[in-house]
C-alpha positions in Angstrom: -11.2 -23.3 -7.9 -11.9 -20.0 -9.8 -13.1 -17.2 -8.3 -16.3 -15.4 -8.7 -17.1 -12.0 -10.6 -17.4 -10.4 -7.3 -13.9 -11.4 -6.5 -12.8 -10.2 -9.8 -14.8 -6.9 -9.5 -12.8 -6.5 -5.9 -9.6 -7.0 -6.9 -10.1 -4.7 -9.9 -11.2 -1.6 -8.0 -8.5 -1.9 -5.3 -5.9 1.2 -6.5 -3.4 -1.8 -5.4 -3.8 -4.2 -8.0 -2.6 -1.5 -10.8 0.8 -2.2 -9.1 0.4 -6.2 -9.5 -0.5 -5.5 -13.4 3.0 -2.7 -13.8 5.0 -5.3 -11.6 5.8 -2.2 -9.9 9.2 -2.7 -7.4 8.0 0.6 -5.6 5.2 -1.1 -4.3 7.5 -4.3 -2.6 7.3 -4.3 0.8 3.8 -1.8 1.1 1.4 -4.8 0.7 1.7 -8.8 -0.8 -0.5 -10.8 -2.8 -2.1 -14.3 -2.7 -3.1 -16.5 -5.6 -5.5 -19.2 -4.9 -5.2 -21.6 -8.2 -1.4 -22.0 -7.2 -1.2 -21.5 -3.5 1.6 -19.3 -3.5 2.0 -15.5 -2.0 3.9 -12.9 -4.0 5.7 -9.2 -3.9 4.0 -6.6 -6.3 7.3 -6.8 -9.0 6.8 -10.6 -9.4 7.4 -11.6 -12.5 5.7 -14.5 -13.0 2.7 -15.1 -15.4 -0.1 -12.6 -13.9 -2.9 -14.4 -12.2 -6.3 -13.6 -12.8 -8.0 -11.2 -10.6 -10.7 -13.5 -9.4 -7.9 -15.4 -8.0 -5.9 -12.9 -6.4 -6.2 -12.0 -2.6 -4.3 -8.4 -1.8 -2.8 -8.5 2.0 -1.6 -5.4 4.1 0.5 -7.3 5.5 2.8 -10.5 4.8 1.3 -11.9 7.9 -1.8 -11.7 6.2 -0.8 -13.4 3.3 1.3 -16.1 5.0 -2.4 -16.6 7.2 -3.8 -18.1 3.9 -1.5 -21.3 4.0 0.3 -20.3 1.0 3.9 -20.4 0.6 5.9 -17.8 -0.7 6.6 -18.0 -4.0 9.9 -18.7 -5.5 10.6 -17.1 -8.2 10.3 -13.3 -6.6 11.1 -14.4 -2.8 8.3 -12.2 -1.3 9.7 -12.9 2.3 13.1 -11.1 1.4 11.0 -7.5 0.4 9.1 -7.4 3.7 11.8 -4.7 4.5 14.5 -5.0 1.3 15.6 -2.0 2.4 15.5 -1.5 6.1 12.5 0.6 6.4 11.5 -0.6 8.9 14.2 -0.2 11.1 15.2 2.6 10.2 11.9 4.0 11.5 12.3 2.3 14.7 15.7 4.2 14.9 14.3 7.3 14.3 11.6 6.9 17.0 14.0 5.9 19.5 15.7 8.8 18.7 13.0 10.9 19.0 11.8 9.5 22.0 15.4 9.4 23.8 15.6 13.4 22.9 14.8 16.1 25.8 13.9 18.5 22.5 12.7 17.5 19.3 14.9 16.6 16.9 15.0 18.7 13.6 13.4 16.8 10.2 17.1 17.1 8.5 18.7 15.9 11.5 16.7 12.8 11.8 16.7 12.0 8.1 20.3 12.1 8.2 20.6 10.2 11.3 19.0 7.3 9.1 20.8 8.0 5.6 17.6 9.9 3.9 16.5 12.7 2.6 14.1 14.8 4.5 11.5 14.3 1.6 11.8 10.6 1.4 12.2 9.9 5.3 8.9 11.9 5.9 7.1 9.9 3.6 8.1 6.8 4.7 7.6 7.8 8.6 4.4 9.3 8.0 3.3 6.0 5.7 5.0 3.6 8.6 3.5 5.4 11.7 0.2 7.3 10.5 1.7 10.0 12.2 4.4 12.9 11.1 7.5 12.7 13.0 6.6 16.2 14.1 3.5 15.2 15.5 5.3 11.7 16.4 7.3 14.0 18.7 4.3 15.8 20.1 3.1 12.7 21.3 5.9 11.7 23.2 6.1 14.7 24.5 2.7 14.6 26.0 3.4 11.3 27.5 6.9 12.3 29.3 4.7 15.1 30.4 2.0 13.1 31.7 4.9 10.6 33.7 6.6 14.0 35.1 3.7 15.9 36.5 2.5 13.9 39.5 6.2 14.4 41.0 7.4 17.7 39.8 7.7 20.8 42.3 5.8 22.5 40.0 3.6 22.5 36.7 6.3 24.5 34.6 9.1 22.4 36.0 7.4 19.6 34.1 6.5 21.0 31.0 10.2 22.3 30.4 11.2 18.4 31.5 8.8 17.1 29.2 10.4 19.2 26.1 8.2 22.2 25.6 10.2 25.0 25.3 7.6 27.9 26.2 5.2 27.4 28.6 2.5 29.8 27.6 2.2 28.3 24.1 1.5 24.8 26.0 -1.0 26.1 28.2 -3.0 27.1 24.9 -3.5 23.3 23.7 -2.8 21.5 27.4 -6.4 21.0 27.6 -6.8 19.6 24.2 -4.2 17.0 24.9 -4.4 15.9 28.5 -8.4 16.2 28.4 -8.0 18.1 31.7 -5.6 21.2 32.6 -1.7 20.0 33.8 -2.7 21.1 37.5 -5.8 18.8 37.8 -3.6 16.3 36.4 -0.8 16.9 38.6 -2.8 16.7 41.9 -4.3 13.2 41.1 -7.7 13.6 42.0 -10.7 14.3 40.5 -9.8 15.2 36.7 -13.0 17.2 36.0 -17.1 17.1 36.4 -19.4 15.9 33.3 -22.7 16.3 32.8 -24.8 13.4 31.7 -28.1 12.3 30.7 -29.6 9.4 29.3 -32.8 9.3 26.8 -34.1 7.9 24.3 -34.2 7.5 20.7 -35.5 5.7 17.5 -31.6 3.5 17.9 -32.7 3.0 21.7 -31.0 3.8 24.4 -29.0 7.5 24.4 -26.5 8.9 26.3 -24.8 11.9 26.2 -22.0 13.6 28.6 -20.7 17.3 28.3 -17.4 18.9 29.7 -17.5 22.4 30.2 -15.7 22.6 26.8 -18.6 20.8 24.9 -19.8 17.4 24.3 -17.3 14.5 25.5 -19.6 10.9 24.7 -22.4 10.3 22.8 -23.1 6.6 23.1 -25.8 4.3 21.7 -27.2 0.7 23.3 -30.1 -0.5 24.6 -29.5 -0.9 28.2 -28.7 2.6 29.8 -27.3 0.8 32.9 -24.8 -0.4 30.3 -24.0 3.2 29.0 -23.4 4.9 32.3 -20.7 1.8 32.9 -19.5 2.6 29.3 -19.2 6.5 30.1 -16.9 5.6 33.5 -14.5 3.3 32.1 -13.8 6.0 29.3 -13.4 8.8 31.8 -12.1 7.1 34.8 -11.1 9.6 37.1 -14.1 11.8 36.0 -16.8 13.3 38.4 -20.4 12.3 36.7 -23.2 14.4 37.5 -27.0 13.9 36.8 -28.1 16.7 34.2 -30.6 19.1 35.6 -33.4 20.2 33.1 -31.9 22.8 30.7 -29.1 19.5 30.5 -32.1 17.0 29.2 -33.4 20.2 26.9 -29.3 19.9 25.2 -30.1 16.0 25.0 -33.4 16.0 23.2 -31.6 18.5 20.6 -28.2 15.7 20.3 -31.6 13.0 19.9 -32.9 15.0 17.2 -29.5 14.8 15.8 -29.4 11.7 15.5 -33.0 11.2 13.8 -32.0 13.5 11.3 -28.4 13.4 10.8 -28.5 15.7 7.9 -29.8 18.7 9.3 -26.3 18.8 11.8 -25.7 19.6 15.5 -25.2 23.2 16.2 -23.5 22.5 19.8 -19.8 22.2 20.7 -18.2 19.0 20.5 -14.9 18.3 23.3 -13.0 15.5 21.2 -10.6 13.6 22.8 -8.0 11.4 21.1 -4.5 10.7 19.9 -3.1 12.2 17.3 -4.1 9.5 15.3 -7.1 9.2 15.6 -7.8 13.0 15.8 -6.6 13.1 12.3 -8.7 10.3 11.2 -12.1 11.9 12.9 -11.5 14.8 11.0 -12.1 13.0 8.0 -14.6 11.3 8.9 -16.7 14.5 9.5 -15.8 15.5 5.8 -17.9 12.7 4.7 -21.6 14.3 3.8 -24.9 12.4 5.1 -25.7 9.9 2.9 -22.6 9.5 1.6 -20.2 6.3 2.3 -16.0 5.7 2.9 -14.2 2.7 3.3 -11.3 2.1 6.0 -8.9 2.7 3.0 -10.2 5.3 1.5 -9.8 6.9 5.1 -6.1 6.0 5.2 -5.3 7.5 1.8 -7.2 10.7 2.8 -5.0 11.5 5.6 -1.9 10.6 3.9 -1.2 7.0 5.6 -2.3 4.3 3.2 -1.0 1.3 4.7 -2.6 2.5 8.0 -6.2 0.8 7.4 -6.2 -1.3 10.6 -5.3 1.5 12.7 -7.7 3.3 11.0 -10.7 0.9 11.9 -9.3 0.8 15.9 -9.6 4.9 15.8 -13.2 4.4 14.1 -13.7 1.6 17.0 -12.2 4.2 19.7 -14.8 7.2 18.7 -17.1 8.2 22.1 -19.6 10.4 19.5 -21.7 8.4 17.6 -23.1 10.0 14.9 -21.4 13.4 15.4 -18.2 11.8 14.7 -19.8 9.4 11.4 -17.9 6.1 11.8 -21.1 4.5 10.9 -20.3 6.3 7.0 -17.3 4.1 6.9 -17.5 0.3 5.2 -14.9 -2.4 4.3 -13.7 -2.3 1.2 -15.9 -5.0 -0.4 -19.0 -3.1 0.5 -20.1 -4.9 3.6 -21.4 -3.3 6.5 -19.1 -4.4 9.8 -17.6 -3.2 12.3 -19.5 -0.4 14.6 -19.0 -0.6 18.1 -23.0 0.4 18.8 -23.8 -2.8 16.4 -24.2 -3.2 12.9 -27.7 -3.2 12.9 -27.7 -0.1 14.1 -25.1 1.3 11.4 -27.1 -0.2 8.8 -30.3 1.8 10.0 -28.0 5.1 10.4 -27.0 4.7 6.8 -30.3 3.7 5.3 -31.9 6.8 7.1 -28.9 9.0 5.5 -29.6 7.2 2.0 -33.6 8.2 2.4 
């Protein structure tokens, strides 16, 4: 069976399938394609007779391509690129060696600790990961930190265990990476008080939760039991407290917000998050009102193209609906899916933008 002219129109526009067309060996092991008429699944370079594009399926992964039922095909053995050249491990060896290391490790002493050049390995890293190694290494740094702190003597005994090798310059971003300062974390209790309130708006219910540093959560639903349960399994170990009046005056400006997305919220934001996902929020709030992304599109923008399922989980992750505009991010075919808050609700957010 052929495929349609929106399957043809698909395939076209996907940056991927001028590879298929060039047979382009660069592009063997980054993604895999599936052709329906014949039933087989393919590497990039393949030299056999080029399928039309109506036919063709483009996968991320060969998992996805194997999860159509077809076979691979024999003439360009697609199974034997899914890492013809050891990528793969080669970036598990390098974040084992970053991870084993009590500093981190240099860019030129990691690429030649694989048999790369520092260009090339950071490329590759950065495409395997979604992450530089540098800020690979910041990550695991944060996490040793977070293991030593509850036993440590002291707070600076742990952050020079953990890696960091100057105190003061941790203490300017520990907040922004634990979500709470190293001594509250330390002493296991009570991480921090939040402000909340819950209102509400044309999308129904609203809630919205404030740090001292700004706003932590704005969430969406229509049962505001079911928000407040939302806000305390994101922030566990948090102290919520019942916003007073000036609190609800803060809330009805975050509801205006998000009536009128395009006129912006003047009001700090405390946004929480890996690495990842920090870097993929930031582009999300580079996308104008009214304006739409896809999850690839996303991927590409922050320099991690093959990264378009962990870019939808860091879309799915986001506590700020509307201030952080997942809901201005589609699939690639143009449907509307995927917003934690509902679709419906993302189709009326976008529709509102449009008008």
């Amino acid at each position: 069976m052929e495929g349609s002219d929106a399957d043809r129109n698909a395939t076209e526009r996907d940056p991927r399938w001028r590879g298929i067309v060039h047979r382009d060996r660069r592009a063997d092991g980054w993604f895999w394609y599936s052709v329906t008429t014949t039933g087989v699944y393919c590497r990039p370079s393949c030299p056999s007779r080029m399928a039309r594009p109506d036919n063709v399926r483009i996968h991320d992964t060969i998992a996805d391509a194997r999860a159509t039922g077809a076979r691979p095909c024999l003439r360009c053995d697609p199974d034997a690129a899914a890492d013809a050249d050891g990528r793969n491990a080669r970036v598990v060896q390098a974040c084992r060696l970053i991870e084993a290391g009590d500093r981190r490790p240099t860019l030129a002493a990691l690429a030649r600790a694989v048999g790369w050049s520092p260009g090339h390995f950071q490329r590759v890293f950065t495409r395997a990961t979604g992450l530089s190694p540098r800020r690979y290494a910041d990550a695991c740094r944060s996490g040793r930190l977070r293991a030593a702190l509850p036993a440590a003597p002291r707070v600076t005994d742990a952050i020079y265990a953990a890696g960091y090798g100057s105190s003061s310059r941790f203490y300017e971003k520990s907040a922004g990476m634990l979500g709470m300062t190293p001594t509250a974390l330390r002493r296991g209790a009570v991480a921090e008080r939040l402000r909340f309130a819950v209102g509400a708006c044309a999308l129904g219910a609203i809630l919205v939760a404030s740090s001292e540093r700004g706003i932590v959560a704005i969430l969406l639903g229509d049962d505001p039991e079911l928000l407040v349960r939302d806000l305390q399994d994101r922030f566990p170990r948090a102290e919520l407290v019942g916003g007073d009046r000036d609190y609800e005056a803060l809330v009805a400006r975050v509801v205006g917000f998000v009536e009128a997305p395009a006129i912006g919220l003047d009001l700090p934001l405390d946004i929480r998050g890996t690495a990842f996902q920090q870097r993929v929020w930031d582009a999300l709030r580079e996308i104008p009102a009214g304006n739409i992304a896809t999850y690839r599109d996303i991927a590409r923008r922050i320099g991690a193209p093959a990264s378009v399922r962990a870019v939808a989980n860091a879309c799915g992750a986001n506590a700020l609906a509307v201030a952080i505009p997942c809901h201005r991010v589609i699939r690639h075919d143009g449907t509307v899916s995927g917003y934690r808050w509902g679709v419906a609700r993302k189709e009326r957010l976008l529709e509102r933008e449009k008008s």
